[in-house]
C-alpha positions in Angstrom: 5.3 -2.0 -7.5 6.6 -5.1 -5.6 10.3 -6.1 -6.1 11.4 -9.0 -8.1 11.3 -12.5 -6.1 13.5 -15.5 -6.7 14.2 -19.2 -4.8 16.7 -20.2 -3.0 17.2 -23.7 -1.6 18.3 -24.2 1.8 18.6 -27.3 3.9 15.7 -27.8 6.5 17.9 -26.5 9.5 18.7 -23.0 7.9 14.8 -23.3 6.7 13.9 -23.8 10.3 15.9 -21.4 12.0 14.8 -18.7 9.8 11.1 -18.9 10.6 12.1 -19.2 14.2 14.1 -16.0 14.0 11.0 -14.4 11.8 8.5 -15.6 14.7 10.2 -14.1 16.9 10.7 -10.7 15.8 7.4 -10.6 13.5 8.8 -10.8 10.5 7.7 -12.4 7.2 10.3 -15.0 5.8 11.4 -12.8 3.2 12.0 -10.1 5.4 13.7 -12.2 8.0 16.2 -13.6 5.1 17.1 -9.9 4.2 17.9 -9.1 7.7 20.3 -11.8 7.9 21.8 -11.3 4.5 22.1 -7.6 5.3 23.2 -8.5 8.7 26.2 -10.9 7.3 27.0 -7.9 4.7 27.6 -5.6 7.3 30.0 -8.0 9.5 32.1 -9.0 6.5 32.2 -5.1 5.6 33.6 -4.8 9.3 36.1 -7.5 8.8 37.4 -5.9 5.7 38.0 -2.5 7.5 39.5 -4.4 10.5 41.6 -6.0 8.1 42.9 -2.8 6.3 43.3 -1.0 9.5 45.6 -3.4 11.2 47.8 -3.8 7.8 47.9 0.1 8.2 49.0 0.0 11.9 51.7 -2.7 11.0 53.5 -0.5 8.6 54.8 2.1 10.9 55.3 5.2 7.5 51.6 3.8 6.2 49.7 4.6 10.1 51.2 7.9 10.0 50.1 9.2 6.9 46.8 8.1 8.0 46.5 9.6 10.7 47.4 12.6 9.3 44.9 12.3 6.5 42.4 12.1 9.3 43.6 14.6 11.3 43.4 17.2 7.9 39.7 16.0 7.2 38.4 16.5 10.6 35.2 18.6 10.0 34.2 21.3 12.6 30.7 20.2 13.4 32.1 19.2 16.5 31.5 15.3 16.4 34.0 12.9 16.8 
């Protein structure tokens, strides 16, 4: 069954560089649009965990317990 499709309106720039990314890796327009959106998702996701880590490592009591949390869930499968 094929997915549900909507349209969005870009400008003719964002239009333009998003079949220039698709030609060059192959990839439809729709597909290309989903790699950027998932792309963007992933880097603001980052941001937020950077953001929350260094609150953490500015309150001295907050870091601790953290890294003691971490420390307790370590699993022994040998990865770090």
């Amino acid at each position: 069954m094929t997915a549900a499709t909507t349209t969005i309106r870009v400008d003719r720039q964002t239009h333009h560089r998003l079949l220039e990314l698709g030609a060059a890796t192959g990839l439809s327009l729709m597909d290309t649009a989903r790699a950027a959106t998932d792309a963007l998702y992933r880097q603001r996701f980052a941001e937020r965990v950077t953001t929350e880590l260094d609150a953490l490592r500015a309150d001295d009591t907050a870091w601790t317990a953290y890294l003691a949390d971490a420390d307790a869930t370590q699993l022994s499968d040998g990865l770090t």
